[in-house]
N, C-alpha and C positions, 0 to 999 in steps of 0.2 A: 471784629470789633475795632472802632474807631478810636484811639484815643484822643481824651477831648485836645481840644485845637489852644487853650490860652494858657497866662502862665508859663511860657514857655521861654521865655527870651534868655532866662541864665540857666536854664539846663541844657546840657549837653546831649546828644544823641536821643534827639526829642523822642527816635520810633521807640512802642516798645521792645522792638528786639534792638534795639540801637546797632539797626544795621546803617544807620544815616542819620543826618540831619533832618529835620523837614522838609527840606527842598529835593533830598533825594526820594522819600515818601509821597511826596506831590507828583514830581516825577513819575516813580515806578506806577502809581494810581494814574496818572491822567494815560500813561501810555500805552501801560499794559492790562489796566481795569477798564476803562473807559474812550479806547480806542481813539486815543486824539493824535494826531501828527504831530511827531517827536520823538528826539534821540533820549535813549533810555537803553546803559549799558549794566549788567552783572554778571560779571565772567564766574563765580562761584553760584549762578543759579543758574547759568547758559543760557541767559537773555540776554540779546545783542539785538535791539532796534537802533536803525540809522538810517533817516529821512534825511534827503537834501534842505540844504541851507533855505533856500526858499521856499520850503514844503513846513520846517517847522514852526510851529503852532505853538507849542508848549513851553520850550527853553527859554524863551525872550521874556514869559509871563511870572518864570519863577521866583525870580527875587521880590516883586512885589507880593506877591502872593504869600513870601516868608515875613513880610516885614509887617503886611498886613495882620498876618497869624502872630507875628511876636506883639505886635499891638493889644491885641486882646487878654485883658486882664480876669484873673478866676473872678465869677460873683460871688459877693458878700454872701453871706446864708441869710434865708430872710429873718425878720422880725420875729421871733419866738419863738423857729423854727427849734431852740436848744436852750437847755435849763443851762445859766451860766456858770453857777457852783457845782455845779456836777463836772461842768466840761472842765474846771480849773483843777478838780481832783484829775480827772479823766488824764491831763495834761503829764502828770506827775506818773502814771501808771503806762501813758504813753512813751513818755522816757526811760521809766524804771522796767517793773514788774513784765508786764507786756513786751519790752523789749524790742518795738516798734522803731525806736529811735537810730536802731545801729544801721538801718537800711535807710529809712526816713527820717534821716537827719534835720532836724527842725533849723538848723544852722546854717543849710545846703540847699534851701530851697526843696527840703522831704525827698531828698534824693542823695543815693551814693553813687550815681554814674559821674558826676562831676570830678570824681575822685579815680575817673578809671573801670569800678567797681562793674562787674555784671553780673548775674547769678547764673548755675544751672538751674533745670526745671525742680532737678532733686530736693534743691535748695529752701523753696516755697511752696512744691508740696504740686506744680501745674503738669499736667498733660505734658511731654516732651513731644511729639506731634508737630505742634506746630513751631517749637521752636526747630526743628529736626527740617524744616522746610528754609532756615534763613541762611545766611551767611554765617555767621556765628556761632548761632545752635542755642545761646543766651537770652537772657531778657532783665534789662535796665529795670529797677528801682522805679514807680511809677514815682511819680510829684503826686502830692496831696489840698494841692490845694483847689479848693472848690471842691474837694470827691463827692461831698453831701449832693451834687447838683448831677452826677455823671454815669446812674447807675448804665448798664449790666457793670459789674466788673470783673477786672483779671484780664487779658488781653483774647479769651476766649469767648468773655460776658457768661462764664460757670457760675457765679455769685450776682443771685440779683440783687440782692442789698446790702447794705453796710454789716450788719446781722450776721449775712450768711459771710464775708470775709471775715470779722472776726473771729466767726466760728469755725471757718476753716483755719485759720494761724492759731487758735487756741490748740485744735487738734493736732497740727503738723510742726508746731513748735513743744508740744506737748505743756502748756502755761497750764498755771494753775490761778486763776482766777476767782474770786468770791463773786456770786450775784449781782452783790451793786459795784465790783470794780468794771465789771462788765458794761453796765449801765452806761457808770463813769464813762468809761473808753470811749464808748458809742455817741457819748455827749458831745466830749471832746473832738473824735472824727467831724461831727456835723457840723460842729463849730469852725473847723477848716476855711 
């Protein structure tokens, strides 16, 4: 699973396993996904591609291609898409109760990697698998904005909908939520 591409310009280690930047993720994808000509090194995955200076393809194209990518801004949610009084409680239960806030920091760009931070899998409840395949073994705090427009989610796409991730942090945080805080939350999310 792809994470979305905008929104991106003040977070930190855009992947999500913030094994890199986006240009190392461009990188690693155009090299070793899609077979294009270019240097693409990870001494801790034991990939070492190294194409001659005049065979590469790819390295010259990166920086545009980040700057392009930090251009793109999350979309608005559309026109109705979200009850607004809902998503303003939703706001408050995002912060508080739910306790959403301490990883997606609304202050941070809904991210705690900017601060360093990375989770183990144990942490939020994901598959260690494919963290078990990075650098790291971690995975960075997604950013929230625009999620309403970006389903599967979780870096696996295990959650097809907003629904189904709240429903998995309800269970793996063990929250106690009422019905319509639930609601609430879901409001709020879409409102992103």
């Amino acid at each position: 699973m792809i994470p979305p591409a905008y929104g991106l310009r003040q977070v930190a280690r855009e992947t999500y396993t913030a094994d890199g930047v986006v240009s190392y993720w461009n990188a690693y994808v155009a090299v070793t996904q899609m077979h294009g000509r270019g240097d693409f090194s990870e001494p801790a995955l034991g990939i070492f591609v190294d194409v001659p200076d005049a065979e590469d393809r790819v390295t010259s194209r990166l920086p545009a291609l980040r700057e392009y990518q930090f251009s793109l801004e999350a979309p608005a949610p559309p026109v109705g898409s979200f009850d607004a009084a809902a998503a303003a409680r939703g706001r408050g239960i995002f912060n508080g109760r739910a306790r959403c806030a301490r990883c997606h920091d609304p202050n941070r760009f809904f991210t705690d990697v900017n601060d360093g931070t990375l989770h183990a899998p144990s942490e939020t409840g994901m598959d260690p698998a494919y963290a078990a395949r990075t650098v790291n073994g971690l995975y960075r705090t997604t950013p929230l904005a625009g999620v309403w427009q970006h389903p599967p989610y979780f870096h696996d796409g295990s959650a097809a909908t907003l629904d189904d991730v709240v429903d998995h942090y309800i269970d793996v945080l063990s929250l106690e939520l009422t019905p319509q805080q639930r609601r609430d939350l879901m409001e709020y999310l879409k409102s992103l």
